[in-house]
N, C-alpha and C positions, 0 to 999 in steps of 0.2 A: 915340718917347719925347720926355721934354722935362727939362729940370732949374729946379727951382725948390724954394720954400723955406716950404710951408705946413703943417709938422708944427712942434707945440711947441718955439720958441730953434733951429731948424734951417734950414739953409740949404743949396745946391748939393746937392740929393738928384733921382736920375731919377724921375720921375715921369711916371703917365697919368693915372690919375683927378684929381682934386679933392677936397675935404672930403667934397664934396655927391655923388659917385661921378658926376661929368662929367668927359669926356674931355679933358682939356686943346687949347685949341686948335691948338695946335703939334704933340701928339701923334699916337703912330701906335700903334695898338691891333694887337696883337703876331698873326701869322697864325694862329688858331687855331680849327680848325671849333666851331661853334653848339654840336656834340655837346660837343666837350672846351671850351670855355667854363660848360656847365652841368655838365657833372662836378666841374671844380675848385670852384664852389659845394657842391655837395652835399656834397664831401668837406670843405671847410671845414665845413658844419655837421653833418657825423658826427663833426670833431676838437672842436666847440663842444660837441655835447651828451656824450659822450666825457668832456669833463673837466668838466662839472658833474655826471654820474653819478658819477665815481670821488672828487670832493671828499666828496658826499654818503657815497657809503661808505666812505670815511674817516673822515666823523663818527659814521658807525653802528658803525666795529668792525670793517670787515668789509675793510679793505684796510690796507695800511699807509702810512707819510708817502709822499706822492706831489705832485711838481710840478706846478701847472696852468699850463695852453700859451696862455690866453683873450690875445686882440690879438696872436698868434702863427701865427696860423692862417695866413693868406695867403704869410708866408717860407714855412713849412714845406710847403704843398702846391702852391703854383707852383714854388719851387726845384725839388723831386722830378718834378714834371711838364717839367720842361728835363733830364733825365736818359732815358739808354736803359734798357732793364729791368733790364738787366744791369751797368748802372754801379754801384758800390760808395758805400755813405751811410755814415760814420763819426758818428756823433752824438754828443750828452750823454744828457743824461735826460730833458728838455726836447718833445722833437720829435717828439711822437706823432703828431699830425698828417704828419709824410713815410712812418711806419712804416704810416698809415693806408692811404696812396695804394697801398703794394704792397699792399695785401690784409690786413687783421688780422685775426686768429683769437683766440678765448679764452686763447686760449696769452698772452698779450701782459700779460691781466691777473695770470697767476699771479704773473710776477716780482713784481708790487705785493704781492702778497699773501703773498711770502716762497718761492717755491718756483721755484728758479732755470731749469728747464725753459723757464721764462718766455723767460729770456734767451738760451739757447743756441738755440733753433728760427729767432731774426730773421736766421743766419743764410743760412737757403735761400730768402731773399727778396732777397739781396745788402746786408743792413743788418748791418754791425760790432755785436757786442754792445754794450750801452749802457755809458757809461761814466762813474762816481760822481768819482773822484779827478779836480779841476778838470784840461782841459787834456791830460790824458796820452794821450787820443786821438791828438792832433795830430803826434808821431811816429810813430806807427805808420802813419797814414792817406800819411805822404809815401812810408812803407818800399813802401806798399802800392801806389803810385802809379810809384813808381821800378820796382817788379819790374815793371807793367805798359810799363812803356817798353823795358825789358832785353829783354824775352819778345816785344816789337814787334806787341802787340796795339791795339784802339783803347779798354779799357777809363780812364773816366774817374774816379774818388775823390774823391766829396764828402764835407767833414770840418767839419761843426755844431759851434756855442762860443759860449758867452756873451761878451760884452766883460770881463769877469772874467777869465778864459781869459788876456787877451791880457797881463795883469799878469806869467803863469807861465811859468818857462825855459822850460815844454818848449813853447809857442806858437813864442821865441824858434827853437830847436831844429830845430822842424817847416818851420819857414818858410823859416831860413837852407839848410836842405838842398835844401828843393821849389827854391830860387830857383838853386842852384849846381848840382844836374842837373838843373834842367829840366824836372821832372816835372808830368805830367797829373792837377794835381791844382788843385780850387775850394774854398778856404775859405772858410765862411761863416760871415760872423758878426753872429749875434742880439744884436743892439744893446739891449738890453730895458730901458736907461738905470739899471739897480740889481745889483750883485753883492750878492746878497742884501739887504743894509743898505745898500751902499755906493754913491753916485751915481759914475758915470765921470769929471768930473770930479776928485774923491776918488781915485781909481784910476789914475790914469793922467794924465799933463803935457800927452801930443800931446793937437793941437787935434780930432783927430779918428781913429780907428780905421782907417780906410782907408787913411791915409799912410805909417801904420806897413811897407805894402808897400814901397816906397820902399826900406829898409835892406838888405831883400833881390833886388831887382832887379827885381822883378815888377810890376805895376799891382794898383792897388788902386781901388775902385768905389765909391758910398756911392749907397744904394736906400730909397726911401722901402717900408720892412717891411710895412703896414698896406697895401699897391697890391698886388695880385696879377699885375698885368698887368705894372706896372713890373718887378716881382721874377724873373714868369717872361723878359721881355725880356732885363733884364741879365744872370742866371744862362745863360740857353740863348748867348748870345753867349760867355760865360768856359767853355762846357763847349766849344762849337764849337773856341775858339782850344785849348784843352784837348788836344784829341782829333785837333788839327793838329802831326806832327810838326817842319813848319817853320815854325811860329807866330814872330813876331819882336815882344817887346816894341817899346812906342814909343820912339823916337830918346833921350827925356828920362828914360827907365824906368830900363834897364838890356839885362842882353843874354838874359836868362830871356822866354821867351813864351809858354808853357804855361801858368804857375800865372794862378791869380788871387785877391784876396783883396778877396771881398765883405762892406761892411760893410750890414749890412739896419736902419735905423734903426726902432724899433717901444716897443711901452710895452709893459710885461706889466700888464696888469688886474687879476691877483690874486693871490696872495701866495705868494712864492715856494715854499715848500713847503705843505701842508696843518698842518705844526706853527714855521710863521712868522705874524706877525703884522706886518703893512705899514702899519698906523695908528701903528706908534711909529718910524717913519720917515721917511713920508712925510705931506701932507696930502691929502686927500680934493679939493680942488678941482682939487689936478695931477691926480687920476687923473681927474677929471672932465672936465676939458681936455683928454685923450688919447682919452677915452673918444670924444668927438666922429668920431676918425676911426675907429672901428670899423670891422674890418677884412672883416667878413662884413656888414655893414648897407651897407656903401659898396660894396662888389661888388653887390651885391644892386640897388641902385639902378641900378647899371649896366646888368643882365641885365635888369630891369624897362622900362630907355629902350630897345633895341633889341629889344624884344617875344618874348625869350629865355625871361619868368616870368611865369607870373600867381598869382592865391592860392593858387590851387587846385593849383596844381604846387607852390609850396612848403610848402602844407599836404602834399602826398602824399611830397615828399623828405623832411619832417620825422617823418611818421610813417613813412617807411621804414629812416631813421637810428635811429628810438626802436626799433623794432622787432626792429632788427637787433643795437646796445646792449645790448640789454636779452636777445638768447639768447645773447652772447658771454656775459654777468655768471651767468645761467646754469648756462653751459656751465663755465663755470669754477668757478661753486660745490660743482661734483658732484667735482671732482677729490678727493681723501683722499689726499695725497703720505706718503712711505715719509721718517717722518725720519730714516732710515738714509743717505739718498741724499746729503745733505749732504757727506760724505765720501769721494762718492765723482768731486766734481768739482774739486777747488780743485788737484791736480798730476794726472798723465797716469798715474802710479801714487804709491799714497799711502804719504807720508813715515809713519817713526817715531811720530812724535807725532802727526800722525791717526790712526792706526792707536792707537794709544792714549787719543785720543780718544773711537774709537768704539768700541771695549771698554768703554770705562769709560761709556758712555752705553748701551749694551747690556745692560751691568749695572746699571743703576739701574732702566730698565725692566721688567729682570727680577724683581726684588727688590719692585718699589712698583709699576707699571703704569701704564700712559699715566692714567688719569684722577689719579691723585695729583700726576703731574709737569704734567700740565696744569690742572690746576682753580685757581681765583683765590683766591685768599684775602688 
């Protein structure tokens, strides 16, 4: 690895690559066979094409508001590849690309598309349900992190955030507890330089995201986001000490040596939701200057210098990403969910007023019939 400071007004960030996907001269390209070097590509541009299908069916109708992940790719599938199978990923809503690398099913698209099955199945892949309400992840994932210490197993708990996030108590919350027991757990967080509208500095006083570690005892990292190599580096190092129960923060830290809290510096490319609009916030030449380190074109060049890609191999990964895309959308369009089922997830057994709820929706359909309650007018 190496630290240096070639990402837009940034500086002291770990880095391998270069602008130009060259290996820093100082650098050390993280041990990873030929095989899992071209996966973590591939699977960058399964999370690329991924979220330019799902903008587009957003504009058609056919999904609902959905976050795009573009210049996000590299955190989210080098971090998950520094994880065992079984380690636990807390995320936002953001992270499809990690949700990718375990394996995604059409399942994944229905929650887009309002039918919550979507959400409860990332379960059995070891990914926490997604989570809308900024932040409120971030205690649970330590709850989660702490009972793996109790239970004196070596699972690890990764817990995904935007720099937004860290405006919100319950950041405070999660951190102050991971850092007082101790727990095996890696925050991550996606620097994506805009809470929605808001630029970071707007947001927050510290000079930086990753010092914020500091209050709670633990170390905190800052990773150039848009490197995959740096990303997988830094994260596999914070799961390693993770997953050491007698990890010893540094001398000038504090006395926590488990956690650790990564900041991923990166741009997001395009607009925070499908019903946001980033031209009345930002200008075009910033994204244009971000765009430069492209996070899937600078790998790419990479894999290209050490004789890893030729066309012909990324013509065949890109039609095997389309291919595959394209019978999850499918696969998911054949679903016909039971709008009955709505009520029958939000308590363990359903209150009062669900239950009155769903009588009284019960009754409307019985009276008038799905196409009157459905039809546009």
């Amino acid at each position: 690895m190496t630290t240096t400071g070639s990402l837009p007004g940034e500086s002291d960030l770990v880095q391998v690559l270069d602008q130009d996907g060259q290996v820093h001269d100082d650098a050390t390209v993280p041990d990873l066979s030929d095989e899992q070097l071209v996966e973590i590509y591939e699977q960058m541009r399964f999370a690329r094409h991924l979220d330019e299908r799902a903008v587009t069916m957003h504009r058609q109708g056919r999904i609902g508001t959905y976050p795009p992940l573009a210049g996000q790719e590299a955190a989210q599938v080098a971090s998950t590849h520094a994880l065992a199978d079984d380690d636990w990923i807390s995320y936002q809503y953001r992270e499809h690309g990690a949700a990718g690398v375990r394996g995604m099913s059409y399942k994944y698209l229905l929650y887009w598309m309002g039918y919550e099955e979507g959400n409860g199945h990332l379960a059995e892949d070891y990914i926490f349900p997604m989570n809308i309400s900024i932040g409120s992840q971030m205690p649970h994932a330590t709850g989660m992190a702490w009972a793996s210490k109790l239970k004196g197993d070596d699972t690890v708990v990764m817990c995904h955030f935007g720099e937004g996030s860290t405006s919100e108590g319950d950041f405070h919350e999660g951190l102050n507890f991971a850092g007082v027991y101790n727990v095996p757990a890696v925050f991550f967080c996606n620097n994506n330089q805009y809470a929605i509208s808001i630029e970071r500095q707007n947001q927050t006083a510290s000079a930086t995201i990753a010092q914020k570690a500091n209050a709670y005892g633990f170390e905190g990292m800052r990773v150039d986001g848009m490197d995959p190599l740096a990303v997988y580096a830094v994260t596999k190092a914070a799961v390693e000490k993770a997953r050491d129960p007698d990890a010893e923060a540094p001398e000038d830290i504090g006395r926590a040596g488990r956690p650790t809290l990564i900041e991923a510096v990166m741009y997001r490319l395009g607009a925070h939701t499908t019903v946001d609009d980033p031209d009345a916030y930002r200008e075009e030449s910033e994204v244009e200057r971000w765009a430069e380190f492209d996070p899937v074109e600078r790998y790419e060049t990479f894999l290209r210098d050490r004789g890893l890609l030729t066309d012909d191999q990324i013509a065949s990964i890109q039609e095997r990403v389309e291919d595959e895309i394209a019978a999850m959308i499918d696969e998911a369009e054949e679903i016909e969910p039971d709008p009955m089922e709505m009520f029958e997830r939000p308590y363990d057994s359903p209150t009062p007023r669900v239950q009155e709820q769903k009588e009284y929706l019960a009754d409307l359909r019985e009276r008038h019939g799905d196409d009157a309650l459905t039809r546009d007018e």
